[in-house]
LODO-777750 format. One line per 4 residues: number of its first residue (from 0); their letters; for each residue x, y, z of C-alpha. Coordinates in steps of 0.05 Angstrom, whole numbers, plus 32768, in hexadecimal, padded with zeros to 4 digits. Layout:
BEGIN
NUM) A) X/Y/Z; ...
//
This chain:
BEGIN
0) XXXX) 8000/8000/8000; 8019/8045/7FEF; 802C/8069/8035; 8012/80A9/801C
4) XXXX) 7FC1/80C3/8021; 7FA8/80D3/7FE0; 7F97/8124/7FDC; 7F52/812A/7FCC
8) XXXX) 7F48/8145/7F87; 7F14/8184/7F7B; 7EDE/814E/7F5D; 7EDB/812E/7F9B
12) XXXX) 7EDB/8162/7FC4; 7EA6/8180/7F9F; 7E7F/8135/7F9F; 7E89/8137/7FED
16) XXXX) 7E6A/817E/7FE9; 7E2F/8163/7FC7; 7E28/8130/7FF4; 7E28/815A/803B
20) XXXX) 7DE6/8152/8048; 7DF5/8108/8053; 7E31/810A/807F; 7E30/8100/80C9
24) XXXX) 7E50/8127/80FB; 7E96/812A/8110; 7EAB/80F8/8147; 7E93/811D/8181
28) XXXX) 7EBB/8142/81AA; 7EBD/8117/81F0; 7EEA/80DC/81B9; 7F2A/80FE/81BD
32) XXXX) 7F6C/80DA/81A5; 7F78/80AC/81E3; 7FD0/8095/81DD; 7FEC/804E/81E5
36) XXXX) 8025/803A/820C; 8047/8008/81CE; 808B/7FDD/81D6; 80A5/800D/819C
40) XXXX) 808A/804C/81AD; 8045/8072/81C1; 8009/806A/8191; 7FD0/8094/818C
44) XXXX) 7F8A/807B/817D; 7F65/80AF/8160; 7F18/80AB/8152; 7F0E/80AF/8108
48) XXXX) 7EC2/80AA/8110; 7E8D/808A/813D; 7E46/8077/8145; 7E52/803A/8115
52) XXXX) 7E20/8002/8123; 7E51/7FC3/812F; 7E80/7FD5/80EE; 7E9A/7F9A/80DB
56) XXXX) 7EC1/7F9E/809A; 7EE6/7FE3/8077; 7F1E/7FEA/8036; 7F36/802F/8017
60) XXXX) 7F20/804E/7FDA; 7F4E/8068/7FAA; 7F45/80AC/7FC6; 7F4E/80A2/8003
64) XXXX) 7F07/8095/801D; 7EF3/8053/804B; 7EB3/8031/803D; 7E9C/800B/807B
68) XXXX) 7E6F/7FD4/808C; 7E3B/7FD4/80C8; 7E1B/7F8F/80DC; 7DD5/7FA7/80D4
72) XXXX) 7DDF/7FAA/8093; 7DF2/7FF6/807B; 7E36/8004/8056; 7E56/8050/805B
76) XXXX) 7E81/8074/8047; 7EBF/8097/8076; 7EE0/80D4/8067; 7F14/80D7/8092
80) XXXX) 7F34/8117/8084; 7EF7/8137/809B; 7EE7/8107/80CC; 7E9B/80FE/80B9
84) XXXX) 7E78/80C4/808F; 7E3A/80C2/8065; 7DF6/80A5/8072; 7DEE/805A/805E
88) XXXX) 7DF3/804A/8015; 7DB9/8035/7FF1; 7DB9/7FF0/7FCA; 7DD6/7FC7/7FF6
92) XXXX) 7DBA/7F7C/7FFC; 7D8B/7F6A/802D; 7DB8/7F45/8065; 7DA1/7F0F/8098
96) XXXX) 7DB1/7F40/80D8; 7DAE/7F06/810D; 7DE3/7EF1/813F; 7E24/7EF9/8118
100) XXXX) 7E06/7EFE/80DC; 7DF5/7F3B/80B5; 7E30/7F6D/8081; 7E70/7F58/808C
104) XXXX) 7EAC/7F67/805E; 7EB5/7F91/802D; 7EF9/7F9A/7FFA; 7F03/7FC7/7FB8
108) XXXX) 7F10/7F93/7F85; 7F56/7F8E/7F6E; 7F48/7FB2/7F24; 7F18/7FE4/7F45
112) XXXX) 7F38/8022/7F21; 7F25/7FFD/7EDC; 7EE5/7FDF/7EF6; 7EC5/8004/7F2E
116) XXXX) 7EB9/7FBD/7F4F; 7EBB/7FB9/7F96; 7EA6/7F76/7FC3; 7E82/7F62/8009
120) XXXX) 7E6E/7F2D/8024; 7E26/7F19/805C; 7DFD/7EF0/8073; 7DC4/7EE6/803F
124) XXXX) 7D7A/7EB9/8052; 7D54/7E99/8029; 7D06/7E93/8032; 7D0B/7E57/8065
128) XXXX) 7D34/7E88/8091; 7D74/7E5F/8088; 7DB7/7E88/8075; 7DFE/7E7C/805E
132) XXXX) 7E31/7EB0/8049; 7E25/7ED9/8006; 7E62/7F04/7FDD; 7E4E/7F2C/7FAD
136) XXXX) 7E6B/7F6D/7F88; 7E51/7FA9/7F79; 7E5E/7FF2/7F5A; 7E68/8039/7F81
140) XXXX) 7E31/806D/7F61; 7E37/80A9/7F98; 7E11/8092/7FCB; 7DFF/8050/7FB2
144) XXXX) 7E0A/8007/7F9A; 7DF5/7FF5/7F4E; 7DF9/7FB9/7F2F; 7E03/7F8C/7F69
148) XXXX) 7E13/7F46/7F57; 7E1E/7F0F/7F7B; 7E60/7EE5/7F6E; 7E58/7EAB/7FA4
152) XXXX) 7E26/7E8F/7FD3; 7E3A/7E5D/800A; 7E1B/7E18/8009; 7DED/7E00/8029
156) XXXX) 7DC0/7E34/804F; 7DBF/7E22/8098; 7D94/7E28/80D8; 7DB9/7E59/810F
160) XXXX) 7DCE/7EA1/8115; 7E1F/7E89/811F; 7E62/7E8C/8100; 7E5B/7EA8/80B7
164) XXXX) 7E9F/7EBF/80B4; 7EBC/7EE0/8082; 7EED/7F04/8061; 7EFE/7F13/801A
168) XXXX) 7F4D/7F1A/8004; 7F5C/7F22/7FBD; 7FAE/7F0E/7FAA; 7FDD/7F27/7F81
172) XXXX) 7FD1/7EF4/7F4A; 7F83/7F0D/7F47; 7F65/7ED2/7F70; 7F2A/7EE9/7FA4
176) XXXX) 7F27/7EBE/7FE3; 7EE7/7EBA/8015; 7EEC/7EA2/8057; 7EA6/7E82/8072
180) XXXX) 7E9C/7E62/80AF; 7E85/7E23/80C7; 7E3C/7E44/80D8; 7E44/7E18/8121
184) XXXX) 7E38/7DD3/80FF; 7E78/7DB5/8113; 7E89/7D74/80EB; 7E6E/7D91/80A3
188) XXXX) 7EAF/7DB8/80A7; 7ECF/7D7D/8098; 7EA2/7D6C/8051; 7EB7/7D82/8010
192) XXXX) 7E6C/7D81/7FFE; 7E5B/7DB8/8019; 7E84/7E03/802E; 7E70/7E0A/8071
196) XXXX) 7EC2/7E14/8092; 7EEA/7E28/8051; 7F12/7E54/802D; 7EF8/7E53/7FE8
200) XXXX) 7F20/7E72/7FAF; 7EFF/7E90/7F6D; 7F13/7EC0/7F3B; 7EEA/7F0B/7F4B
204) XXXX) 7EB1/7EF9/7F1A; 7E98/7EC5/7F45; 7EBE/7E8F/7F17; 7EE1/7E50/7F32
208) XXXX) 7F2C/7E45/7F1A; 7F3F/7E0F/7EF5; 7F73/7DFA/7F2B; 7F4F/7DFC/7F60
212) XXXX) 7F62/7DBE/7F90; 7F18/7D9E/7F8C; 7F09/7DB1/7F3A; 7F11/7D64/7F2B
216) XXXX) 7EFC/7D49/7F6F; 7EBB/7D1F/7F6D; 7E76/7D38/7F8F; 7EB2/7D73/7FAE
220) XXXX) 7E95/7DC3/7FAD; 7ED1/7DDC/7F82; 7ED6/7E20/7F9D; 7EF3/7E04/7FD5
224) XXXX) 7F3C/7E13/7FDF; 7F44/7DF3/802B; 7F13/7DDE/805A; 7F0B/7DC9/80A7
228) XXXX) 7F0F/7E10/80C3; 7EDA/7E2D/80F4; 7EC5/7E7A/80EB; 7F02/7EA1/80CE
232) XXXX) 7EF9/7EE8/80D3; 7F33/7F02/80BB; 7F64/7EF6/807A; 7F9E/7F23/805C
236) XXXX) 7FD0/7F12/8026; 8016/7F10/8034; 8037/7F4C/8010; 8071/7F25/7FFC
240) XXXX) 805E/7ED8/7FEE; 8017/7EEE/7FD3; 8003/7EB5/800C; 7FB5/7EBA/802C
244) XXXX) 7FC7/7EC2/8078; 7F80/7EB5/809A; 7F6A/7E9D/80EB; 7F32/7E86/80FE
248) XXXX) 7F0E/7E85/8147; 7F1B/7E45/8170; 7EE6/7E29/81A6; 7EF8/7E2F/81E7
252) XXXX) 7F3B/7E49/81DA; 7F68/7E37/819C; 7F61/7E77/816F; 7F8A/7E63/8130
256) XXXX) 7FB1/7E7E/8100; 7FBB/7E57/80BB; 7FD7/7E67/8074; 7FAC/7E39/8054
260) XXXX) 7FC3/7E0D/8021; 7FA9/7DF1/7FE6; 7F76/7DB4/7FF2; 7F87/7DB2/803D
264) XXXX) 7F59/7D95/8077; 7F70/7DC8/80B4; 7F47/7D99/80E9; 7F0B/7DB2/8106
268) XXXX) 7EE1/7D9A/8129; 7F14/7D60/812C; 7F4B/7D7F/8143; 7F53/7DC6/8169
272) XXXX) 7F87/7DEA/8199; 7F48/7DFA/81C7; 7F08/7DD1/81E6; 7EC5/7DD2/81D8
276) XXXX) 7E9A/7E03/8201; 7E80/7DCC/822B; 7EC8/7DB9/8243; 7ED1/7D7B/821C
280) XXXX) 7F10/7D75/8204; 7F24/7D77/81AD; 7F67/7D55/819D; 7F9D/7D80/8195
284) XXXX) 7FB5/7D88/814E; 7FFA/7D5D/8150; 7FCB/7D24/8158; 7FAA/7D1B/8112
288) XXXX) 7FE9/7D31/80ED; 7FC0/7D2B/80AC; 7FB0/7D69/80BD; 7FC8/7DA6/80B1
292) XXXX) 7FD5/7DD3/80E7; 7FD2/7E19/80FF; 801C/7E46/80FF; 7FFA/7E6F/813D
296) XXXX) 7FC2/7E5F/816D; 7FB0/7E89/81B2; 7F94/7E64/81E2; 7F77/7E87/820B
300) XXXX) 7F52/7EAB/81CD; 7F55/7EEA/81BB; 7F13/7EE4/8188; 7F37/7EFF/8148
304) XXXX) 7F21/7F27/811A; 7F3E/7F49/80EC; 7F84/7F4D/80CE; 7FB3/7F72/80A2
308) XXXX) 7FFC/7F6E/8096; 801E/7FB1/80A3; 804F/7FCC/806E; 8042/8016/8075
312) XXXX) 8080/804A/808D; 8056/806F/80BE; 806B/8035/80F9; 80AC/801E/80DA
316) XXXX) 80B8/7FEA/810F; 8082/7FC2/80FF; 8087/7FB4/80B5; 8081/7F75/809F
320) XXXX) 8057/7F60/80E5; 8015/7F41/80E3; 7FDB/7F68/810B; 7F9C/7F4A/8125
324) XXXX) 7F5F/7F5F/8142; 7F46/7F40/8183; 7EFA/7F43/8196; 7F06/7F28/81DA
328) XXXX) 7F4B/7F49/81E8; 7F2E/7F8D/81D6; 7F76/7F99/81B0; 7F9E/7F91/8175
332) XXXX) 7FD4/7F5D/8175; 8014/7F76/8153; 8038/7F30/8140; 807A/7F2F/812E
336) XXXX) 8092/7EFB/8102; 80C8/7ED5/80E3; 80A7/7EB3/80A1; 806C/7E8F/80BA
340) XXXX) 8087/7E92/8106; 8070/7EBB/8138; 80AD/7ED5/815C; 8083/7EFF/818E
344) XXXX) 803D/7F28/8198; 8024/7F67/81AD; 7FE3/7F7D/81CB; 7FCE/7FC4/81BE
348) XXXX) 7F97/7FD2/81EA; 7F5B/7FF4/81C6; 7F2C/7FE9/8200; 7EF6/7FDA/81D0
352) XXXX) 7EE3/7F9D/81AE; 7F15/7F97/816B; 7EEB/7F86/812D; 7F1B/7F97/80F8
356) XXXX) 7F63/7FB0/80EA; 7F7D/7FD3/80A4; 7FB0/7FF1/8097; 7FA0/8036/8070
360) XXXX) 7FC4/804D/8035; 7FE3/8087/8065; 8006/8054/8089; 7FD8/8058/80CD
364) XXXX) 7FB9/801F/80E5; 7F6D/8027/80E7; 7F39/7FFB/8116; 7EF5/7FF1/8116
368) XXXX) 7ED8/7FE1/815C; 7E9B/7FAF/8164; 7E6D/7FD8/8186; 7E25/7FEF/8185
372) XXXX) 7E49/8038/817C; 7E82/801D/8163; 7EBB/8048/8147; 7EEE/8048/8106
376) XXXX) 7F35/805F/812D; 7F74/8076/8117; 7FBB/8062/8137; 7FF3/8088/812C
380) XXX) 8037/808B/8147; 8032/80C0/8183; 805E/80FE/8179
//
């Protein structure tokens, strides 16, 4: 990502303008920039904007704005020079706003300059009142989305208001991957027929490649690039292999983090570095070695969500480290690593519940807190 914010240009300023009617206010006064006491220095977390219905998902426009996801179901957009953001866009899919389900992601699509494409993903019912995650792309017009489309739907529909995931990552070679949870059913995680705990892989149309582990597999789905995860809510690509990075939550303990692979069973509800929530014990991973296995767990959790690699020049220490969100830590883990090791971690308390974690294309590190008035914040390096 480019360490330098994009100056607005005088057509977007004068869009904005148009627009002003729609924007919120500031962040109010009383959210002042609070400072964090870091291993390499002070941080400040700065309120970009709050009042945000449980955002969930956020990426950067070209110019510099941040469109944002809320649970509910509405989709904004940030401008956070100005610190304000617009009223809800119109168009946007009816979501299944139950439990964890509802908007989640959302990601400009690698060719958006070309294409105006950008993609989310939620929880989408069906008349019986069963759901399963939905992606599905869309273009900007102002204020709202046009020609929505959607690219996948996840198979089958299920009873339950649990563990839809997801998260979207596109890769240098073009390839968009989906994370989708398990929706709580346990040992279908561990069937090919269906995608209820997988990665799947496609190409941003919707399309399946052709080498795609399962293509040739028998009675296989063959989006599927691994399966046996649980409810991943978070995935970034590595900025140097290319590599999806994801982690998942864990039951009782045993939050994971995997670089999935290819046609790989990662173990659940088989294996897992926790318990179940009724104390029963899981076998540990080293026991079914025909699994593959996680290159991080935490255990106790920390209920990521999340994740971004930093790369920006603003915190020059922490290039090339991997940071995580934490739901239940109310922080951002700052891992530092040594190829797929984890040499050592970092909790920078936010004192919220951690939803997501981007890195902007000014080099600060922006958070969205999972709250009823949740916030986007800005962390800088402290002066």
């Amino acid at each position: 990502m480019s360490p330098r914010m994009p100056i607005l240009s005088a057509a977007l300023v004068a869009t904005a303008t148009a627009f002003a009617p729609l924007l919120t206010a500031p962040a109010p006064a009383a959210a002042q920039t609070q400072q964090i006491d870091a291993q390499r220095g002070p941080v400040n977390v700065e309120p970009v904007v709050t009042g945000l219905d449980h955002p969930w998902g956020m990426d950067f426009l070209p110019d510099g704005r941040i469109l944002v996801t809320e649970r509910p179901g509405q989709m904004r957009i940030v401008y956070p020079q100005e610190r304000t953001m617009s009223a809800p866009l119109e168009g946007v899919p009816e979501v299944f706003n139950r439990g964890q389900g509802g908007l989640l992601d959302v990601r400009i699509g690698p060719t958006y300059e070309e294409d105006g494409w950008i993609y989310f993903t939620y929880a989408e019912a069906n008349q019986q009142g069963r759901a399963s995650t939905a992606a599905a792309r869309a273009k900007l017009d102002g204020m709202r989305l046009t020609d929505v489309d959607v690219v996948f739907r996840q198979i089958p529909k299920m009873t339950g208001n649990n563990h839809f995931g997801s998260r979207i990552a596109f890769t240098p070679d073009g390839y968009m991957f989906i994370t989708l949870g398990e929706r709580f059913k346990f040992q279908p995680a561990q069937e090919l027929t269906n995608h209820l705990g997988t990665v799947v892989r496609l190409w941003p149309d919707g399309s399946v490649p052709d080498d795609n582990p399962f293509v040739n597999t028998e009675g296989a789905l063959p989006e599927i690039w691994s399966y046996g995860h649980r409810n991943s809510q978070g995935a970034a690509v590595h900025p140097e292999t290319g590599r999806l990075w994801m982690h998942e939550h864990g039951p009782q303990g045993g939050d994971e983090i995997n670089v999935p692979e290819a046609g790989r069973n990662y173990g659940w509800p088989v294996v897992s570095w926790g318990r179940h929530y009724n104390g029963q014990p899981i076998p540990d991973p080293p026991s079914h070695p025909e699994f593959a296995d996680a290159i991080h767990y935490w255990n106790p959790v920390i209920a990521a969500s999340g994740m971004d690699f930093y790369t920006g020049d603003l915190f020059p220490e922490w290039q090339g480290d991997l940071l995580v969100g934490g739901l239940v830590s109310n922080a951002v883990s700052r891992l530092e690593l040594n190829g797929q090791d984890v040499q050592s971690e970092e909790r920078l308390p936010i004192g919220q519940r951690v939803r997501a974690v981007k890195q902007g294309p000014d080099g600060a590190v922006y958070v969205l807190t999972d709250e009823p008035d949740g916030a986007l914040l800005k962390l800088t390096p402290a002066q």
